[in-house]
C-alpha positions in Angstrom: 0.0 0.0 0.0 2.9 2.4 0.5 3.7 2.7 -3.1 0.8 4.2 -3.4 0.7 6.7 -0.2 2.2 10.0 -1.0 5.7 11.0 0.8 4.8 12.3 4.2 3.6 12.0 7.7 1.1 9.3 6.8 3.9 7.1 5.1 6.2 7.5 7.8 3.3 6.8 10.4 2.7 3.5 8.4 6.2 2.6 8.3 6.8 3.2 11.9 3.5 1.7 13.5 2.4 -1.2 11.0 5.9 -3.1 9.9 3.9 -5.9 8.9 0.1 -7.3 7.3 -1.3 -9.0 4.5 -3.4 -7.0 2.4 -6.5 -8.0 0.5 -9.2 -6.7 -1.5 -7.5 -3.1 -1.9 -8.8 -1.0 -4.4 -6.8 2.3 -4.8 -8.0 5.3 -6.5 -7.0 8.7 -7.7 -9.5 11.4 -7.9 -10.0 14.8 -9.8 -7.2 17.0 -12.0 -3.8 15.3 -12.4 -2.1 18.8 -12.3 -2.7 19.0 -8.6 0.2 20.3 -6.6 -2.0 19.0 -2.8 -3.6 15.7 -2.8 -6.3 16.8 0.4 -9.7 17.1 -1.6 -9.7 20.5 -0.8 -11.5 23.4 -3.3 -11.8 20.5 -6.0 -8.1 19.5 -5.6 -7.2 15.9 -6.3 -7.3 13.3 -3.7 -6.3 9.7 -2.9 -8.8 6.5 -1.6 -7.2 3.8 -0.7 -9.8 1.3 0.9 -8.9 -2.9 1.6 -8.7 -5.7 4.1 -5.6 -6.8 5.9 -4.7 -9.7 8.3 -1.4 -10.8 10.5 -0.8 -7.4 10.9 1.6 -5.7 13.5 0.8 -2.5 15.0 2.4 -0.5 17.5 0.0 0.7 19.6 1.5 3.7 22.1 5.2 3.6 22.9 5.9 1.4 25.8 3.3 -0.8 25.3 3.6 -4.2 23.6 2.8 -4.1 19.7 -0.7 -5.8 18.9 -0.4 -9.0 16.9 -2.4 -10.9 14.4 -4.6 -7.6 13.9 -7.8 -8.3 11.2 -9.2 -5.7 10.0 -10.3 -2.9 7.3 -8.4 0.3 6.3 -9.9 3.4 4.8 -8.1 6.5 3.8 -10.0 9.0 1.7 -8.4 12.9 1.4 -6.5 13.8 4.4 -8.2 11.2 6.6 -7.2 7.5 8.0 -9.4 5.0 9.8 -8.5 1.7 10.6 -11.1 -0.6 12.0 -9.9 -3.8 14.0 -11.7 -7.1 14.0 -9.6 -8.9 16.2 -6.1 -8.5 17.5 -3.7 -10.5 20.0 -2.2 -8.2 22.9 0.9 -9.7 25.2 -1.4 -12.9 26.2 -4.8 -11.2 25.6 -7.5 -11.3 22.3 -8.7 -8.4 21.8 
């Protein structure tokens, strides 16, 4: 999914917090005029949706804390905006 991010917070966000997950069903899409110098959606610029599954996914939770493991779930990131939704995840001993 990275190769598709623009350079930035966001892809340094993704590469620090989620090292690792299988993605599935992604569908990526660019939207409005190519000659865009922001991709936020804002006045009509262009924007980026990126929208899939993943699974066995790693993701650093809050520093100090133990890294969630096994982490199902969907990914949505439309404009300047990110949410992920977890299914299921494995903490220390714990199933979340």
């Amino acid at each position: 999914v990275l190769q598709y991010i623009p350079t930035g917070k966001a892809h340094a966000w993704l590469r620090e917090n989620l090292p690792q997950a299988d993605i599935f069903n992604a569908r990526v899409a660019f939207n409005g005029p190519l000659n865009s110098k922001r991709l936020d959606g804002v006045d009509g610029r262009a924007y980026f949706s990126i929208k899939g599954d993943f699974a066995n996914a790693t993701v650093a939770t809050y520093p100090g804390l133990p890294a969630a493991r096994e982490v199902v779930g969907r990914y949505e990131w439309e404009k300047n905006q990110m949410q992920i939704t977890v299914a299921r995840a494995k903490i220390g001993q714990q199933v979340a």
